[in-house]
C-alpha positions as CSV (number, residue, x, y, z in Angstrom):
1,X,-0.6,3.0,9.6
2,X,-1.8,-0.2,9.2
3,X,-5.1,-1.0,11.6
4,X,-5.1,3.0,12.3
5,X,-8.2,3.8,13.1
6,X,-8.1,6.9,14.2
7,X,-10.8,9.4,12.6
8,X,-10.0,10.6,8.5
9,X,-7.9,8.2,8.5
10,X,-7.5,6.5,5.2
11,X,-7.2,7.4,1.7
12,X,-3.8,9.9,3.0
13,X,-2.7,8.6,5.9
14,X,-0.5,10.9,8.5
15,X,1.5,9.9,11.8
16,X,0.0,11.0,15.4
17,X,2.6,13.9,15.1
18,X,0.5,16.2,13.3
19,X,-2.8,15.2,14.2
20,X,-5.4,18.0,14.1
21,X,-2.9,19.4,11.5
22,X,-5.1,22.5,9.1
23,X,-8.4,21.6,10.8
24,X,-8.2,25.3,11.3
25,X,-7.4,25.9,7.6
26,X,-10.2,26.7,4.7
27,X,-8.1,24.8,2.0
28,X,-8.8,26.7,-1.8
29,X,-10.9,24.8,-4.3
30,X,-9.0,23.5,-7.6
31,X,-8.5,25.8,-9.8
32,X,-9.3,23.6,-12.6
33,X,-13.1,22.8,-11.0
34,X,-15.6,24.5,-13.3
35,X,-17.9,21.3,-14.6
36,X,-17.3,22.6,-18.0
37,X,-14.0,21.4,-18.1
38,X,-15.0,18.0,-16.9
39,X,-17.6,17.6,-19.2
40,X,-15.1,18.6,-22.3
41,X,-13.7,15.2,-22.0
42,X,-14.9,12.4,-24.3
43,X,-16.6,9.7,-22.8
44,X,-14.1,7.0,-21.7
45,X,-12.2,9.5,-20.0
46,X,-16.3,10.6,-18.0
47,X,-16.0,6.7,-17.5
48,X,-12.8,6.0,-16.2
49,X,-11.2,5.4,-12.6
50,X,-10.1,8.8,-12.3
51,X,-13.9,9.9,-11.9
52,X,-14.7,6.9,-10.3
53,X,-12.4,7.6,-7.7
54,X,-13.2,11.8,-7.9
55,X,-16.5,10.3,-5.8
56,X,-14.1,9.2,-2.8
57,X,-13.1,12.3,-1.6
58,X,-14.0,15.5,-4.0
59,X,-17.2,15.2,-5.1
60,X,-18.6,17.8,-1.9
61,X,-17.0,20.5,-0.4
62,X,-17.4,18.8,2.8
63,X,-15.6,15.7,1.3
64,X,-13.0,17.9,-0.1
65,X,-12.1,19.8,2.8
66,X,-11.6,16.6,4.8
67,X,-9.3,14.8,2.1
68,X,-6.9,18.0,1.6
69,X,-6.3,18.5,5.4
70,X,-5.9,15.0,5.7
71,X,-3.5,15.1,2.1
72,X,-1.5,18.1,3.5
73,X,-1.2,16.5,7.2
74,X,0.1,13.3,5.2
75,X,2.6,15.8,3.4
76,X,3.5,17.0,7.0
77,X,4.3,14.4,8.1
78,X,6.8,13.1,5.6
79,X,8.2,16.4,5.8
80,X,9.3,15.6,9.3
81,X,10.3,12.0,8.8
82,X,12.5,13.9,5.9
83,X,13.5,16.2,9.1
84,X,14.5,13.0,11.4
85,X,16.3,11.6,8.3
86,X,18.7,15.0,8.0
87,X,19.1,14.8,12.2
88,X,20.8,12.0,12.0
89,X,23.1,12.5,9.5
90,X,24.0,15.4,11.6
91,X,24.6,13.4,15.0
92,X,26.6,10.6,12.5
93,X,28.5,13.5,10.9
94,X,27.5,12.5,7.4
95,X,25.5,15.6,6.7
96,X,27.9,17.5,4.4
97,X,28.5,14.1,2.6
98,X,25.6,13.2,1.9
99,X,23.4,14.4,-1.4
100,X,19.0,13.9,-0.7
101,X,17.2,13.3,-3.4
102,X,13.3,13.7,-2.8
103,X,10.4,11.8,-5.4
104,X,7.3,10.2,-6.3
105,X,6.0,7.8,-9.2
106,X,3.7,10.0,-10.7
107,X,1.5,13.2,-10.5
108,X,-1.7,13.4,-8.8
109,X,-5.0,14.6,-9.4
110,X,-6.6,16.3,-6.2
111,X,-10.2,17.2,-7.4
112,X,-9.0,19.1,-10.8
113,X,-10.8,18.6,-14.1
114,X,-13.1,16.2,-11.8
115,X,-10.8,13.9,-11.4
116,X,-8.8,12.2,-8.8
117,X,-5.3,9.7,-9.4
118,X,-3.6,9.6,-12.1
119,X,-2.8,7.1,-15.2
120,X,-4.2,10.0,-18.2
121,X,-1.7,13.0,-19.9
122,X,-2.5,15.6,-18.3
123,X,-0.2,17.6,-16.3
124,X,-1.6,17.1,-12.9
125,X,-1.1,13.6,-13.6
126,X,2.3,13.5,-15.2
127,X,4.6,16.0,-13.7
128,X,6.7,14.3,-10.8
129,X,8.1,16.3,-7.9
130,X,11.4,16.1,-7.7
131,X,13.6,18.1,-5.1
132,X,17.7,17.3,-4.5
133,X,20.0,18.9,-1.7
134,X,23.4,18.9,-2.7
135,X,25.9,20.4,0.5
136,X,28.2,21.2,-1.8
137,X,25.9,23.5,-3.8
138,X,26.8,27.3,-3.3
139,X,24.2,28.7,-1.2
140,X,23.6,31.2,-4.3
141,X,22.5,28.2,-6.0
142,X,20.2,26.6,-3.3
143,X,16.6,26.7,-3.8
144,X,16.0,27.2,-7.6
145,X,13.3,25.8,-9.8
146,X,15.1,24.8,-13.2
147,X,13.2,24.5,-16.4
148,X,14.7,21.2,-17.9
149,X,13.1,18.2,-17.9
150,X,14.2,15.6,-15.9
151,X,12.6,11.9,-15.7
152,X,13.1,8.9,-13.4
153,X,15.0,7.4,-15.7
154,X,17.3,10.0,-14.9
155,X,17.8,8.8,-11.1
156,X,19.9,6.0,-11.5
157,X,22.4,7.6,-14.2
158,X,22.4,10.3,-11.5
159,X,23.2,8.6,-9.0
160,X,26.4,6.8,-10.4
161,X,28.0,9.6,-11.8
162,X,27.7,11.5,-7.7
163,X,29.8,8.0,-7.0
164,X,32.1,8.2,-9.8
165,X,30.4,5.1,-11.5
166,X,30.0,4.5,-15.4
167,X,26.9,4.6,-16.8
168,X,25.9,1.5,-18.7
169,X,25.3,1.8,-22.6
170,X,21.4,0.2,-22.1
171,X,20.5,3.5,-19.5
172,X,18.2,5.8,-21.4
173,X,18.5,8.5,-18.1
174,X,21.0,10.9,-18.1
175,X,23.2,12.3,-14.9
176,X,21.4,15.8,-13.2
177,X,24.3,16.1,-11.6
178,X,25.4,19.5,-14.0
179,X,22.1,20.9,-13.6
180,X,22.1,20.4,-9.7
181,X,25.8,22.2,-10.0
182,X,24.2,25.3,-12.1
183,X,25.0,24.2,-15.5
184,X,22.8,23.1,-18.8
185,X,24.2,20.1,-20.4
186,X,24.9,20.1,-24.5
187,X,21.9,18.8,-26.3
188,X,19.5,18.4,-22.9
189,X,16.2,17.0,-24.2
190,X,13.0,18.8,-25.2
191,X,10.3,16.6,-25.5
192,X,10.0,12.7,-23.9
193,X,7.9,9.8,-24.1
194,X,5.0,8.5,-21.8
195,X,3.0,6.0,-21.9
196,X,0.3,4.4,-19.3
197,X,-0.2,0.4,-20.3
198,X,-2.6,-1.4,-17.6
199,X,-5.7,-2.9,-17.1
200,X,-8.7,-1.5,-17.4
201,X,-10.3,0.7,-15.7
202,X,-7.4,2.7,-15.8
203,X,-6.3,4.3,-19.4
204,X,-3.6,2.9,-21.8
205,X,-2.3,5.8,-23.4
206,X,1.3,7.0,-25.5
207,X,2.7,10.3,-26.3
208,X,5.2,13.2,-26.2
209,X,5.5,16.0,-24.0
210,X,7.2,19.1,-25.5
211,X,8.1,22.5,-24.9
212,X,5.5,23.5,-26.3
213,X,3.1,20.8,-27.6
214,X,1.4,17.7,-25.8
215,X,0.5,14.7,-27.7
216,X,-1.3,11.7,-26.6
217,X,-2.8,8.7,-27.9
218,X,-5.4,6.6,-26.4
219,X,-5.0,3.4,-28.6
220,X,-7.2,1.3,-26.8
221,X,-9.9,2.9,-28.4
222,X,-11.8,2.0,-31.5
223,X,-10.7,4.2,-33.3
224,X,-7.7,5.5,-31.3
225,X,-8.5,8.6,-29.6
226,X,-5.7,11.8,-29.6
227,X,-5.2,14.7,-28.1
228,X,-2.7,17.9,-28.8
229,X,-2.3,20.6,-26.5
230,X,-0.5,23.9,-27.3
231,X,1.4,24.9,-23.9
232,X,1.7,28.6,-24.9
233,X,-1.6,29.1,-25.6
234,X,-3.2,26.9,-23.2
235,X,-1.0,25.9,-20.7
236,X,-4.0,24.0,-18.6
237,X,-4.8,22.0,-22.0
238,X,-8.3,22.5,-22.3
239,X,-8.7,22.8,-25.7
240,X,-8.3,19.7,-27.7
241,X,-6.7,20.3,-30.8
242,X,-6.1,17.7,-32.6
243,X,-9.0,18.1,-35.4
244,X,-8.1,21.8,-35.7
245,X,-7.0,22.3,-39.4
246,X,-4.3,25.3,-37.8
247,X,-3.0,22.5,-36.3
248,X,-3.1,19.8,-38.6
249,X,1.3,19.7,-39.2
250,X,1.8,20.2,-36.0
251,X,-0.6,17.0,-35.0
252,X,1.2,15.1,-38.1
253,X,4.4,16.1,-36.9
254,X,3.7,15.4,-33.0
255,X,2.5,12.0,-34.3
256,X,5.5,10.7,-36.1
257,X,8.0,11.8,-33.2
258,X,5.5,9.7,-30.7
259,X,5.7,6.5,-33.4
260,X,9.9,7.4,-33.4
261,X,10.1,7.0,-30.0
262,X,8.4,4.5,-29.2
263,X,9.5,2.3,-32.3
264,X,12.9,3.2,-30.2
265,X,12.4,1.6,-27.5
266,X,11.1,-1.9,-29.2
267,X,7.7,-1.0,-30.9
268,X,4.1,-0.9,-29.6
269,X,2.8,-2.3,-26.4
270,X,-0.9,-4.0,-26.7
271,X,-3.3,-3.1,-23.6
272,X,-3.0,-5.3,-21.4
273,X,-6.1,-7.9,-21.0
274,X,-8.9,-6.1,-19.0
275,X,-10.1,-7.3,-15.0
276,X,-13.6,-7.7,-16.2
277,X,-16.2,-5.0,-18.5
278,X,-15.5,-1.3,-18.4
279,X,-17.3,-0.2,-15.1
280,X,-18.9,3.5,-15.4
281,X,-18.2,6.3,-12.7
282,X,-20.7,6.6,-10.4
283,X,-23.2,9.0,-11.6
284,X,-22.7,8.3,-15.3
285,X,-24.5,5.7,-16.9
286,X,-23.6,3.2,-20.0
287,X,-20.1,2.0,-21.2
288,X,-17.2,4.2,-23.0
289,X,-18.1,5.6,-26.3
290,X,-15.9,4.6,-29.1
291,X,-15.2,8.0,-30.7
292,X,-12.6,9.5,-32.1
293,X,-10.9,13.4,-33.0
294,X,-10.9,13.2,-36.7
């Protein structure tokens, strides 16, 4: 869409094809809008790019309304390209041998907690869609949402068991290919590590996401700033609760299974050097506050 200048066009780009796409649609607020749950957050995450970039296209419902038609047109529109893709299969004859895997590089933040992007722990910004069509899936089978976890990583282990390949010894993914088939592998995993380490203005975080409990550490900050979440309690992590005494093992516990895993895969990685000074989001004035949960 490059030198598409077409109006809207821009920050979610869509093909001709579905131009005028939802103009005719009121698209729902986020759910997660209510300025009290932006202004929960401790100040570097008030100054970061996610608000920065929350004044692009959310900060109005005008705005907001222009950028989710436009989203939801761009959504469209891969969803027919996906379409064209399965069509010829069909006319090459390859369609019941061949397995479509559908995915992204990370969540998205679409006006929620006043944020847009990505880059911090919450969910909106960590969850990964991820949809696979197997042909030679029972229909019975077609269509479920699963409940395990399944990473990136897991792709390319994936991918060479469908061919009959060997995984190598150095892959930390594991094959979906039982899960796809209706099956629960022995020992599937519970929990797994994340971590965001780039230039500022975006956020340099590590932690664990569990069943039940979020962890996450924001070590670039003097002192390094943490977070717990309890899922079954609060599944859209509002409360912070990592300087609640009911939750002090928990936090302890949380905290030594992030330092195990990452200690696993080679030790800590230092923030990488900044593009220039910490810039605030528009509206806010000063730099981050240096604060901390305890």
């Amino acid at each position: 869409e490059d030198n598409d200048h077409r109006p809207g066009i821009g920050l979610y780009p869509w093909p001709p094809s579905v131009d005028g796409m939802y103009e005719d649609r009121a698209i729902p607020p986020p759910r997660l809008r209510h300025p009290a749950i932006y202004e929960r957050h401790p100040e570097f995450l008030k100054q970061s790019l996610n608000r920065e970039r929350f004044f692009w296209g959310y900060d109005t419902p005008e705005k907001y309304q222009t950028n989710l038609r436009a989203y939801f047109r761009m959504i469209s529109g891969i969803d027919r390209a996906v379409a064209r893709v399965i069509a010829a299969l069909e006319e090459a004859g390859l369609a019941e041998n061949t397995i479509i895997v559908y995915s992204a590089d990370n969540g998205y933040y679409l006006g929620d907690r006043g944020f847009q992007g990505k880059w911090s722990h919450y969910e909106e910004s960590l969850r990964v869609p991820l949809i696979i069509y197997d042909p030679r899936s029972p229909k019975a089978q077609r269509g479920r949402v699963v409940d395990q976890m399944a990473l990136n990583v897991d792709l390319p282990a994936t991918f060479l068991d469908w061919a009959g390949g060997q995984k190598p010894a150095t892959y930390e993914g594991r094959s979906l290919s039982p899960i796809v088939r209706g099956r629960t592998p022995p020992e599937w995993r519970r929990h797994f590590f994340g971590e965001h380490v780039d230039l500022a203005p975006t956020l340099t975080w590590e932690g664990v996401r569990g069943e039940r409990y979020v962890y996450a550490r924001y070590f670039d900050q003097q002192p390094a700033f943490e977070f717990l979440h309890d899922l079954q309690r609060d599944p859209d992590e509002l409360q912070n609760l990592a300087s609640d005494p009911e939750y002090a093992e928990t936090l302890k516990k949380m905290r030594a299974l992030c330092d195990a895993e990452m200690n696993a895969r080679g030790g800590a990685l230092l923030p990488m050097p900044e593009r220039g000074a910490r810039k605030p989001a528009q509206g806010k004035k000063g730099g981050a506050k240096k604060t901390n949960t305890k």
